[in-house]
C-alpha positions, 0 to 999 in steps of 0.5 A: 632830894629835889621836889617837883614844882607841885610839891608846894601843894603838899607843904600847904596841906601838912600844915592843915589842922584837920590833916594833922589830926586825921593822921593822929586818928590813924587807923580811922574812917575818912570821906574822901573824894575821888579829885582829892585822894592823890594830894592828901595821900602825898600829904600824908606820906610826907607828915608820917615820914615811913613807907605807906600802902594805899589798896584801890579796886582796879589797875587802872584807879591804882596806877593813875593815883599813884601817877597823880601822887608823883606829880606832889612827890617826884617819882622817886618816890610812888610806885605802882603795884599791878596785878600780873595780868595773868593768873598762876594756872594759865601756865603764861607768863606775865608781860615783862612790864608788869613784872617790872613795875611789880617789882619796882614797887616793892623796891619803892616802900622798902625805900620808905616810898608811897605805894598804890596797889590794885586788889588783885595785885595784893591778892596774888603771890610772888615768889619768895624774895631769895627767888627773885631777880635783883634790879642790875645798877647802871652807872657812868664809870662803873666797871661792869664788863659787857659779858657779866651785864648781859648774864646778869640781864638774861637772868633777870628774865630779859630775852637777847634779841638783835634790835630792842624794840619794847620792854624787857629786851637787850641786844648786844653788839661788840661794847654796846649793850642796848637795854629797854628797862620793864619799868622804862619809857625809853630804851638805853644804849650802854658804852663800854671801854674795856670794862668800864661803863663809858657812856648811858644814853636814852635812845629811841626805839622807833629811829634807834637814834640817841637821845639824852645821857643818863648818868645812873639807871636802876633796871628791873627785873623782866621774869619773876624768878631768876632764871637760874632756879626755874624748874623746867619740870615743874607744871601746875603753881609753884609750891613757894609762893608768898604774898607780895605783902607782909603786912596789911596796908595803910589805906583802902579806897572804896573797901566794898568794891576791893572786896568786891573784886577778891568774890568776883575772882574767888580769892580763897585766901583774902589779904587782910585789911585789919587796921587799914583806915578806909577812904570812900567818897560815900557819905557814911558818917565818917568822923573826917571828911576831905572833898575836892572835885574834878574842874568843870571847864568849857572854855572855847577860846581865849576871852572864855579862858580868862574869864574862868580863870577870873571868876576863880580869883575872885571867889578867893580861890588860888589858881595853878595852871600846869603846862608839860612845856615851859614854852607854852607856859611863857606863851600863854603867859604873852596871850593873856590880856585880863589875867596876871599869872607869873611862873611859880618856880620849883621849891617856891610856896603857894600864893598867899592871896587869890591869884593864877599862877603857872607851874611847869609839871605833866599833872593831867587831871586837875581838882577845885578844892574850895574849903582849901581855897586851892584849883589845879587845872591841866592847861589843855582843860583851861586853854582849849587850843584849836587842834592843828588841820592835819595830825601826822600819825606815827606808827612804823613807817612801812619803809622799815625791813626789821621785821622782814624775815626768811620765809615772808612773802614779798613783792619785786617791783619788776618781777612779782610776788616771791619769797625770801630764802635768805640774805647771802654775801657772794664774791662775783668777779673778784668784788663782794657784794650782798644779794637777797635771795628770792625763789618765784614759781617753779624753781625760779631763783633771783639773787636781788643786789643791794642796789636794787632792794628799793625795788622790794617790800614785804607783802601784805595783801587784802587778807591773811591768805597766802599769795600766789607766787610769780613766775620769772620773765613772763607778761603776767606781772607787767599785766597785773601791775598795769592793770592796777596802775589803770584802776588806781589812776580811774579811783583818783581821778574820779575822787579828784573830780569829786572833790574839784566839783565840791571846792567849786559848789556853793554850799551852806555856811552854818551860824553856830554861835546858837546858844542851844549848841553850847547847852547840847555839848555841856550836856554831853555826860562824858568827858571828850577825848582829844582825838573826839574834840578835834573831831568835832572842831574839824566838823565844825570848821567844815560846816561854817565853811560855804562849800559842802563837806565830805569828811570820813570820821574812823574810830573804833566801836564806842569810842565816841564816833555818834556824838560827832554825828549827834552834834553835827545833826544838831547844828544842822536842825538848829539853823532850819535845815534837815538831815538825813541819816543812814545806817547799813542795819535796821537794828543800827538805825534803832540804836541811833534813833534812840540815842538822837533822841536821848540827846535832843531830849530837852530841845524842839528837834524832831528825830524820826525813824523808817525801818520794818519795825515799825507800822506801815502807818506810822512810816507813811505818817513820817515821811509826809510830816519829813516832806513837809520839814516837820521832822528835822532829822530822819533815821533809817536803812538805805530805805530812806534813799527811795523815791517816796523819800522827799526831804522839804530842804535837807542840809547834812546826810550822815552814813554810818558804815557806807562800805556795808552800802550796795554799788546803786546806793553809793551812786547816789549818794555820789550824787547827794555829795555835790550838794550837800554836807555828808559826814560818813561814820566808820569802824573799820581802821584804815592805814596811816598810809592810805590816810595820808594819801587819800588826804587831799581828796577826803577830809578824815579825822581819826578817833583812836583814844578810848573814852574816860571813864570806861572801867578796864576790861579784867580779862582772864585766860585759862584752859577751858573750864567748864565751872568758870564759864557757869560761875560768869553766865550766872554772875552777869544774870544777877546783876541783871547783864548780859553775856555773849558767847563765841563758838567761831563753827556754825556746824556745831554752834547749836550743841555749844548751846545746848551744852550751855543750857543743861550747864546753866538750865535757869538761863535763857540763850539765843544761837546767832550765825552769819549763814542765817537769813538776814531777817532772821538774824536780825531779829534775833538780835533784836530780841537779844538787844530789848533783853529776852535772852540772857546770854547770845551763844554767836560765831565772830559776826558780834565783833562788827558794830552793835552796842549793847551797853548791858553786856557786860561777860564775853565768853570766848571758847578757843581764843587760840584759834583767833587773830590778836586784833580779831580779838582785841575787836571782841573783847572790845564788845564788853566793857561799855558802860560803868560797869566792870566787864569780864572777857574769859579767854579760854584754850583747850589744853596748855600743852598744845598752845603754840608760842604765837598763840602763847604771845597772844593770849599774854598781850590781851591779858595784860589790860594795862596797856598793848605792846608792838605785837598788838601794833602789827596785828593792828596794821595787817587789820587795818589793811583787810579795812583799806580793802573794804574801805576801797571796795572790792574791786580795788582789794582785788588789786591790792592782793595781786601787788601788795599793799605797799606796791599798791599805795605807791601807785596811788599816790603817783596818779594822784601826784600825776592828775594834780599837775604835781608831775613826780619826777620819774627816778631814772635807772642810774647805774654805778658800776665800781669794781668795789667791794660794797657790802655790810659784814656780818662782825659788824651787824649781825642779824641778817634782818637787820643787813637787809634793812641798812641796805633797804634805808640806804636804796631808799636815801634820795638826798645828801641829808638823808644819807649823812643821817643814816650814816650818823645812826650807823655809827651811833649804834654799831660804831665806826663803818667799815671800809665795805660799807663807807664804799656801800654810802660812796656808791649810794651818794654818787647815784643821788648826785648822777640823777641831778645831773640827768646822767645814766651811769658811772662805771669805775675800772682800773683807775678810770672814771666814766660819767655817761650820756651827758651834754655839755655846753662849752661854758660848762665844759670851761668850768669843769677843766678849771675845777679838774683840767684832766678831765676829758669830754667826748662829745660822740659818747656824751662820756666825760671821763678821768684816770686817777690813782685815788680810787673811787673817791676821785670818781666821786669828785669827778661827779662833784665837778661835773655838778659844780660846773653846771650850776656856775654855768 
């Protein structure tokens, strides 16, 4: 078996004495540290030869040691085995990926592989083997049959759908099989012949193109049980389960926090651990001790590198960088001037003598282990490259129709807001075509032909109502639109003006070689996620550039967003200049404050707060010493924008949440931009889209990783139950925490509370609601953050902005009745600190769940990672934040067209007042009496139909076309007659708008290109290429009788073409 690279780590250790005699002492106690575990658990496997379980406390700890032991061992060999992310009583299924790794895990040890399991996934049964699906094997050549394939999957739990999107899917589409395996990164197309499997390749499931062939696949199953033995009788737990397990495991690490989890869940039954040796990083005088730690590195270039990488040869250590890409290894290599560092190759042992070598291998997460004289470094820890300018985010371009179906609302560019009734193919004067139909108001019907379904895009408005439907030729749509395009093109000419006048202005160019700033950042207690460094790179680009910045920072709650403001303040305060800070609450402002000042700790900064808690006195005292600039940063509500608010010389003002600002505010504000740096905080997401087109008016850095360090959210999900929700709220208490608890009615709200409080008489709890007055609610919270109350019993206005870093318990009464991002944004609440959190999401009776609401609650409960329906919630969210983002007004527009609609007319004024004049496509007309349309035995879902045509409308070059045309065939396999006509018609239009002509009508033999004029030189070079041609110069019509059918009117256009350029 081939060995990764990495693997030659393991061969040095298994020759270590104190490694020999550690697995000669098993079952022992050993102290090792949390960097080191992964390397000696692969050391391990490899000395003992034989399966080997390793228990640790959560999913999260399980699964990036199991990921970092693959990295030593190849992952063939290192399984992950997670908990189900939903308990046996919730009556939801568990995500399919999760059964599939379950399953694969098992697989693995029985195989003699290395295991990592999570305490909750030892704690809860499976069904008994027989019950179980087996994994169905995929190889080149195998006569299987697409028949027997498909049964075989559907047993195995995986659900038939017409595109495969994410885990645990197949679709079948005459001898194609697509699979996306539970346990799989990518999805597999299956070609048979016959029966035979003639071909496996990986394809995307984004473009759905093919990838790379695979020459043997192992699927596993995506249900737990075989779907042939379900009982659809049965409710309640099944009466046949094991445990996972049958024997206990080899290693646990850190014992006391597994045991931990199993109180916490109230395992009745705990798995046990006798003869299980117990790793812990605590000292406790263990008779083994194996310590390594995480590399701390801050290397800001190049020469800093070097110098890290030197000033580890030279303690003797032997350094390995690993690089994902070879590429980037050989780069680095070329860049290096002080350094040597040669490739070590696969099965290749480790230097003798100190020195740095590169390896490539995915390891992210690096340790410096000194008795050893060993480091392994992550390059991105050790080169830390400049993050490029712009990043183009994925997420699903909105071009795409699969997810169109009957029923969605949607937006006809010329007519208005309809709704899809279906998708029909008519015989219409003896030629076949495809229409969408679409009902407006009243009994208005519309068949929309192929050709036109560019002009249609699902509606998404500024919220989740439904629209008002629009009547057929009437004014009112043309009004609608116009008045959107006016308001659109007044928001981007203004944003424009802007950011011309800003380019223009001289601004301050910051010095930020200060050794204070370097101190500032070390000292941060996290470690920095990618999309934070480059924010905080792109900030500091901003502010050592001499004009003033204007840079809008998005990310949600806790992700990392202050401290790109607490840096840029800093940097700011160290070069003489002030900064203002604005915070749309008071009790926002006091966080703030408290955090500046936590950070600046240790610096002569001064941070100073206005707001109505603190004495009239000290504000008065406050704004004298800020005129006088004895304070360097000021924090407040927009208070601090009144006039007795005068800075001595103010650099940077910083705003958190500036759509939550009054109209008279935000003028002001516009004023302060042309002068100084302004950086603007946010937490509501806004679309891709949107960014890309406010791009070159607004710099906009995205935050979308969560930070390190931050333990999973164990999420539960039940019938409510009221001995639950006691056992939560007084857990929370005695470690001294918090909860919140969310009754979404304010009519009832009060009898939630009290309920509550005869149900936990020792807590105290505090009622907050948005109908309260604004003083009143903030002082509630107040109370709640200085920790007066133990738990807040409060309507959705906790899923916006505060942190309370000690509450850790979220009780949610009917998560049924809330949207998927909603509560993702809720549970989003807890979590916050290094203590583990519980979010109870509970529902009133199993029975009267609907599916949606099923799906949903089974997406949040799987912690591990969120699947495409979160992607979608995601996005309609994200629309409602570009409403808020764009201010009323404009979210006003957006509900009237459509979000899509809306964006289009954005971008051609911004397109327009740039001088970058869009060519305007011309209504070219292709009239040809053929028959052009997608038959159903070749696609047959009609979602899918629909978007082949929606791709093809929007195909604007050759290119363009001949790519959709190989993913066609690639998928479905050769194109019919109907659709090659469909592409003839398509790549005719394309070439009539290059050569400005208005239509191409083709009848009975004859070809007609129209409203065309041509130069004698031209028409010279036409009747050389094609000496039938005929021009008439009254119609401007060059025409052509043939009896090649429509592809000699193709070649008529291409002539036509051909002619123009040579002339």
């Amino acid at each position: 078996m081939d060995r990764p690279v990495l693997h030659a780590f393991v061969r040095e250790l298994v020759e270590n004495e104190r490694v020999a005699e550690l697995a000669d002492a098993l079952p022992t106690r050993a102290r090792v540290s949390e960097a080191a575990l992964p390397l000696l658990l692969a050391t391990l496997h490899t000395k003992l030869e034989r399966g080997l379980i390793c228990l640790l406390p959560d999913d999260a700890d399980a699964r990036d040691t199991a990921e970092a032991a693959a990295w030593f061992l190849g992952d063939a060999g290192v399984g992950f085995l997670p908990s189900r992310g939903v308990g046996w009583d919730s009556g939801l299924e568990p995500p399919p990926h999760l059964v599939g790794e379950r399953a694969r895990a098992l697989d693995v040890l029985a195989r003699g592989g290395l295991v990592c399991a999570s305490a909750r996934a030892l704690a809860e049964p499976m069904p008994p083997p027989e019950a179980r699906p087996a994994p169905v094997e995929l190889r080149s050549g195998a006569e299987i049959g697409v028949e027997p394939l498909a049964e075989a999957l559907a047993l195995a739990g995986y659900a038939r759908v017409d595109r495969v999107d994410d885990r645990g899917q197949f679709a079948v589409r005459g001898g194609i099989v697509d699979i996306f395996p539970t346990t799989g990164h990518e999805p597999l197309r299956v070609e048979f012949f016959g029966d035979e499997v003639e071909s496996i390749r990986a394809f995307s499931a984004f473009t759905q193109r093919a990838l790379h062939p695979v020459e043997e696949a192992r699927v596993y199953p995506a249900g737990e049980r075989s779907v042939d033995l379900l009982d659809p009788e049965l409710e309640g737990v099944p009466d046949d389960l094991v445990p996972p397990l049958d024997r206990a495991p080899d290693f646990v690490f850190q014992p006391d926090d597994v045991r931990r989890v199993w109180e916490e869940d109230g395992v009745r039954a705990e798995p046990s651990l006798a003869g299980t040796t117990e790793l812990d990083p605590f000292p406790q005088s263990q008779p083994f001790a194996f310590e390594a730690q995480r590399p701390a590195i801050a290397a800001r270039g190049l020469a800093e590198a070097e110098s890290e990488l030197g000033a580890f040869v030279r303690a003797g250590q032997r350094v390995v960088v690993a690089f994902p890409h070879r590429g980037e290894a050989l780069r680095t290599q070329n860049l290096l001037r002080r350094v040597d560092a040669r490739l070590l190759e696969p099965g290749e042992p480790l230097p003798d003598e100190a020195e740095v070598v590169f390896a490539i291998a995915p390891a992210r997460r690096g340790f410096v282990w000194r008795d050893l004289g060993l480091v392994l470094l992550p390059d991105h820890q050790v080169f830390r490259r400049r993050v490029p300018k712009e990043r183009r985010l994925g997420g699903r371009a909105l071009q795409s129709f699969a997810d169109l179906r009957t029923g969605d609302y949607v937006v006809h560019e010329d007519h208005g807001v309809g709704k899809l009734l279906g998708f029909e193919t008519k015989e219409v004067a003896g030629v076949t075509r495809d229409y969408l139909l679409l009902a407006f108001r009243g009994d208005d019907r519309l068949y929309v032909p192929h050709e036109q379904l560019g002009k249609v895009s699902r509606y998404v408005g500024a919220d989740a109502k439904a629209p008002a439907l629009s009547k057929l030729g009437g004014k009112a749509w043309q009004l609608l639109k116009s008045r959107a395009r006016e308001s659109v093109q007044e928001l981007a000419s203004e944003l424009i003006a802007l950011y011309a006048q800003r380019q223009t202005r001289p601004g301050i160019a910051y010095d930020l070689s200060h050794e204070w700033i370097a101190r500032l950042e070390s000292s941060f207690p996290y470690r920095e996620t990618p999309d934070q460094e480059a924010a905080i790179e792109a900030v500091k680009e901003d502010l050592e550039t001499a004009n003033p910045m204007d840079r809008l920072v998005c990310g949600d709650v806790g992700f990392g967003k202050t401290e790109v403001a607490v840096r840029a303040a800093f940097a700011v305060a160290v070069n003489g200049k002030q900064v203002l800070m604005l915070a749309p609450t008071t009790i926002l402002a006091e966080q703030h404050w408290n955090t500046f000042r936590e950070r600046f700790r240790d610096f002569p900064v001064r941070v100073e707060m206005v707001s109505r808690f603190r004495a009239p006195r000290e504000v008065k005292q406050v704004l004298a010493d800020f005129a006088e600039g004895k304070v360097d940063v000021l924090i407040g509500t927009h208070r601090v924008l009144s006039r007795d608010v005068i800075p001595k010389e103010l650099g940077l003002v910083i705003l958190d949440e500036e759509q939550r600002f009054g109209v008279a505010q935000k003028e002001l504000l516009k004023s302060l931009r042309l002068e100084v740096d302004v950086l603007t905080l946010s937490a509501t997401p806004i679309p891709r889209t949107l960014h890309l087109s406010l791009a070159g008016m607004r710099d906009i850095s995205i935050i979308e990783t969560p930070p390190e360090g931050r333990r999973p959210i164990r999420t539960t999900v039940g019938e409510y139950d009221e001995e639950l929700i006691k056992l939560a709220l007084d857990r929370e208490r005695e470690r001294e925490g918090q909860s919140f608890y969310l009754h979404n009615r304010v009519e009832t709200i009060e009898e939630a509370a009290e309920k509550l409080r005869q149900l936990c008489p020792d807590l105290h709890f505090l009622v907050a609601h948005g109908q309260m007055r604004e003083k009143e609610l903030e002082e509630k919270m107040h109370t709640f953050l200085r920790g007066d109350a133990d738990v807040l019993v409060s309507t959705t206005i906790i899923e916006s902005g505060i942190d309370i870093p000690q509450a850790n318990t979220l009780v949610v009464e009917r998560a049924d009745m809330l949207g998927l991002a909603q509560l993702y944004q809720l549970r989003g609440r807890v979590g916050r600190s290094d203590e583990t959190a519980h979010a109870y999401l509970f529902y009133p009776d199993a029975q009267e769940l609907t599916a949606d609401a099923r799906a949903r609650l089974a997406t949040l409960a799987d912690h591990t990672e969120l699947g495409a329906g979160f992607a979608i919630a995601m996005r309609d969210l994200e629309i409602r934040g570009a409403g808020e983002l764009l201010g009323a007004e404009q979210s006003g527009h957006v509900a009237a067209v459509g979000f899509e609609l809306y964006v289009e007319l954005l971008n051609e004024a911004v397109a327009e007042l740039q001088g970058q004049r869009r060519v305007a496509a011309r209504p070219v007309r292709v009239d040809a009496r053929i028959d052009a349309y997608v038959p159903q035995r070749y696609v047959g879902s009609e979602a899918l139909r629909i978007d082949i045509h929606r791709r093809l409308a929007l195909a604007e070059t050759d290119d363009e076309l001949r790519e959709l045309a190989a993913a066609l065939e690639d998928r479905y396999g050769p194109l019919p007659d109907p659709v090659q006509h469909l592409f003839a018609i398509q790549e005719a239009k394309i070439k009539l708008a290059q050569l400005g002509a208005d239509y191409l009508v083709f009848r009975g033999g004859k070809s007609t290109v129209g409203r065309l004029v041509l130069g004698s030189k031209e028409l010279q070079e036409l009747r050389g290429r094609i000496h039938t041609a005929v021009y008439t110069v009254g119609n401007r019509e060059v025409s052509l009788r043939s009896e090649d059918g429509f592809p000699q009117a193709l070649r008529l256009v291409d002539a036509i073409l051909e002619a123009r350029r040579a002339a």
